[in-house]
C-alpha positions in Angstrom: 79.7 -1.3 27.3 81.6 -1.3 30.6 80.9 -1.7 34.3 81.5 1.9 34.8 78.6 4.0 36.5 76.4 6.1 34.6 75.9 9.5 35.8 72.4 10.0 33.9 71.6 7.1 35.7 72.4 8.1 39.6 75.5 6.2 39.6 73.9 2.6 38.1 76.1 0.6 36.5 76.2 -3.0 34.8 78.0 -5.7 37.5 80.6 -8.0 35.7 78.6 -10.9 36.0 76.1 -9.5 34.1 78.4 -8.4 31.7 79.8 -12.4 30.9 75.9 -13.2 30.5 75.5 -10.6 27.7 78.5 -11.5 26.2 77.3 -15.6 26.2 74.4 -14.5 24.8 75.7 -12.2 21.9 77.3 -15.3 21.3 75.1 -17.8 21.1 72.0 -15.9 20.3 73.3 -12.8 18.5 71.7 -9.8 18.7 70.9 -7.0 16.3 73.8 -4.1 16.2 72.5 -0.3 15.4 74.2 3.1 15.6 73.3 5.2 18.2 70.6 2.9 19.6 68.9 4.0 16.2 66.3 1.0 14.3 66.9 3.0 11.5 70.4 2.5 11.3 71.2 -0.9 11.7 75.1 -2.9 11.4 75.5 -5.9 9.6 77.4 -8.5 10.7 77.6 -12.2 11.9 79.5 -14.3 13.9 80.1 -12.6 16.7 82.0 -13.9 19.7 82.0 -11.7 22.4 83.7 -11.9 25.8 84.9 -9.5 28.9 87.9 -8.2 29.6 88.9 -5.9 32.7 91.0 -2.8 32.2 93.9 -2.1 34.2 91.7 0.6 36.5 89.3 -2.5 37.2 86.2 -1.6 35.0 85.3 -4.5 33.1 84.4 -3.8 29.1 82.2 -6.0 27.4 84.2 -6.3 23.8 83.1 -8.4 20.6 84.9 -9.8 17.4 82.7 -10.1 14.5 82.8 -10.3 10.6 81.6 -6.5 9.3 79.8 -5.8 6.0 82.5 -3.9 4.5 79.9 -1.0 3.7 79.1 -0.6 7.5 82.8 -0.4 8.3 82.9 2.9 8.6 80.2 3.0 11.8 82.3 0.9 14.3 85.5 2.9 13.1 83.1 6.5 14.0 81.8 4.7 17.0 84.2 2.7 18.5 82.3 2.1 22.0 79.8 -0.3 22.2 76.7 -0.2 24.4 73.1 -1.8 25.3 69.8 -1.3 26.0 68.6 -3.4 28.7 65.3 -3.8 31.0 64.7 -3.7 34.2 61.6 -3.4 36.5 60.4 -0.4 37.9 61.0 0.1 42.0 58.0 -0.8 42.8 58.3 -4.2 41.2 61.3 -5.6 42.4 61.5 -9.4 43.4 58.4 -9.3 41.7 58.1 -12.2 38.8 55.3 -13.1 36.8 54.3 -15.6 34.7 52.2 -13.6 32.4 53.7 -13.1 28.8 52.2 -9.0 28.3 50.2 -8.1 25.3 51.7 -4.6 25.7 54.7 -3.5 26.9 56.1 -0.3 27.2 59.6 0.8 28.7 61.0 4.3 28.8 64.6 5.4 29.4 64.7 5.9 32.8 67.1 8.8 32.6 64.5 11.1 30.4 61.2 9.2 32.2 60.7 8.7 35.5 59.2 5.5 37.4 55.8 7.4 38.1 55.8 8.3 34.2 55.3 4.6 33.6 52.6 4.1 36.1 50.4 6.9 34.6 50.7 5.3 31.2 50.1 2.1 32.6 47.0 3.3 34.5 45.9 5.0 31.5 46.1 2.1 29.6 44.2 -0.4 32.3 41.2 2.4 32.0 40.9 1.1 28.2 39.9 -2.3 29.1 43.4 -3.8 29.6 44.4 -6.3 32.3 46.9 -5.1 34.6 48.3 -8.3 33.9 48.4 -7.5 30.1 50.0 -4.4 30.3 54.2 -4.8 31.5 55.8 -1.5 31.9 59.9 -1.4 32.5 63.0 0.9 33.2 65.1 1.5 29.5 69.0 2.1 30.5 71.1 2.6 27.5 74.6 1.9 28.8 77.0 4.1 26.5 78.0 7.7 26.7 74.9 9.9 27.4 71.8 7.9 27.1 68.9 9.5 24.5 65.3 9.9 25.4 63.8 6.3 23.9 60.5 4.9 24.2 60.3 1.2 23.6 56.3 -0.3 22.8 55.6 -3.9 22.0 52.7 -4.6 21.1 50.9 -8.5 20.1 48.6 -7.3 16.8 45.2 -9.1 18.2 45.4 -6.2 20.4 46.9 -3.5 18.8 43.6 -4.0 16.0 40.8 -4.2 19.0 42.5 -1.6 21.5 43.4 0.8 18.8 46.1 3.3 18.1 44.3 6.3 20.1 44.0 4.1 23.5 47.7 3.1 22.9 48.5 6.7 22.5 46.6 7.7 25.4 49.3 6.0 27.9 52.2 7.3 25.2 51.4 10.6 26.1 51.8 10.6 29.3 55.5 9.7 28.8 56.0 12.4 26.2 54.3 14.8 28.7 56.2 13.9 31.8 60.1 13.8 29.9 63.0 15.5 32.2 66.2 16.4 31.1 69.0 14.5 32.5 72.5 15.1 33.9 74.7 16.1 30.4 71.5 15.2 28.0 70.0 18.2 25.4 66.5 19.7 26.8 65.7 20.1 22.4 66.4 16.5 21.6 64.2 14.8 20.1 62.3 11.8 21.7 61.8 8.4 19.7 59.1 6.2 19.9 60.3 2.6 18.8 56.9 0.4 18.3 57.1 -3.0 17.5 53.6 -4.8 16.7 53.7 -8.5 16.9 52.3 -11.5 14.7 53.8 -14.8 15.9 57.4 -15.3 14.2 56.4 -12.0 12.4 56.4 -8.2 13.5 56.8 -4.9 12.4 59.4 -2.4 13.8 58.1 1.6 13.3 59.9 4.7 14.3 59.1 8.4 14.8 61.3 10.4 16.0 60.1 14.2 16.8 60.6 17.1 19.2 56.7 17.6 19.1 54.3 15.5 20.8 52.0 16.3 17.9 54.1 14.3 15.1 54.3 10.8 17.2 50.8 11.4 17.9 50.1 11.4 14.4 52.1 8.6 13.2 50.6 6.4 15.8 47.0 7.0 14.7 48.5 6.7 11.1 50.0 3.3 11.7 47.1 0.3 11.5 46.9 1.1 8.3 50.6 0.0 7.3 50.2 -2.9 10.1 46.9 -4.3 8.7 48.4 -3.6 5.1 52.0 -5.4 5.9 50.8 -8.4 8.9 47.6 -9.0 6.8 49.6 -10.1 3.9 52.1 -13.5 3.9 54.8 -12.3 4.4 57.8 -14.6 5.5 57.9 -15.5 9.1 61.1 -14.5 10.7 60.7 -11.1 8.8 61.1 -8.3 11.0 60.9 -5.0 8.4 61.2 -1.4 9.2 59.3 1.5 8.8 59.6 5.1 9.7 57.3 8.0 9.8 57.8 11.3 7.1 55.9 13.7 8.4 56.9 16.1 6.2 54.6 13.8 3.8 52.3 12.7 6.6 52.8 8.8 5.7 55.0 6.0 7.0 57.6 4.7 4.7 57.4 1.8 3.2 58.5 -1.6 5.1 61.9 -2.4 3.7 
């Protein structure tokens, strides 16, 4: 991760300071490592100190030490850049701050999905029954190479059980409908929809990933089974498990 513009972006780029924030915070905090901006494909390791250093053409690079699990070695040695996914409001909500925690947020990469993208799904959400102030929608950048078309829902389970998956798909849609093609991205990629359903300390992390608007629409409305099945039970708090859709076996795999 660098302070180098991103084309897909129109030029954005991360400013050194924010860069030395990141890197305190990978520090102190840590933060959860995954190939290719993948859930699916995480990389273990711990104590990471991270830190900035500028290159001799003045682009600062964000760069980390860590200990590796020597069975994930061979990932950073395949990938050795390293980027982020960060948030940012859309244009028509900056300088705006609220106090509000969102019951549902949803962020798009704003290479593949466009600011008015998120407002339809925002508005389509509201016309469920939502609060605009329950509903947080945000800018995705992935700062690496060529950014991939993600799509990022959190969601608390109190209202993930009384909205229900087909009003959550409903504003989904929309973003799955309105995807462009950015500068050097792949019009057949596939699109992923990351959805992570909230229980206090506990949540559950599902993926699809699918060319066809069909197959996430399907794993959504197949999901509250798994969530009332897995957050139902008592499970550890902290635990954060995985699941990912088969749709050749229409069924979600199980939490792991």
């Amino acid at each position: 991760m660098t302070s180098q513009p991103i084309e897909a972006y129109g030029g954005v780029a991360v400013p050194t300071d924010l860069l030395r924030q990141l890197a305190d915070q990978f520090t102190e905090q840590g933060l959860p490592f995954h190939r290719d901006h993948d859930l699916t494909k995480p990389i273990r390791m711990r104590h990471v100190q991270a830190f900035v250093k500028e290159r001799s053409d003045g682009i600062a690079e964000l760069r980390f030490t860590a200990d590796l699990h020597k069975d994930d070695t061979q990932w950073l040695e395949s990938h050795p850049g390293v980027s982020a996914t960060l948030m940012s409001p859309l244009a028509r909500d900056q300088g705006r701050r609220s106090s509000i925690f969102p019951a549902l947020q949803i962020s798009a990469d704003h290479a593949w999905f466009d600011d008015e993208a998120l407002i339809e799904s925002e508005r389509a959400l509201v016309s469920h029954g939502l609060s605009p102030d329950d509903v947080l929608v945000q800018r995705a950048y992935q700062f690496g190479m060529v950014p991939s078309a993600q799509i990022f829902a959190t969601v608390v389970l109190p209202v993930f059980l009384s909205l229900g998956a087909a009003a959550i798909w409903d504003g989904i849609k929309l973003l799955f409908k309105r995807r462009r093609t950015p500068l050097g991205g792949d019009q057949s990629a596939t699109t992923t929809l990351n959805i992570t359903v909230v229980d206090g300390d506990r949540s559950l992390n599902a993926v699809v990933a699918s060319s066809e608007e069909a197959v996430a629409e399907r794993a959504l409305q197949s999901l509250e089974v798994v969530v009332e099945q897995f957050l139902g039970g008592t499970n550890d708090a902290h635990h954060r498990p995985l699941t990912v859709w088969d749709d050749e076996n229409w069924e979600w795999t199980p939490p792991s």
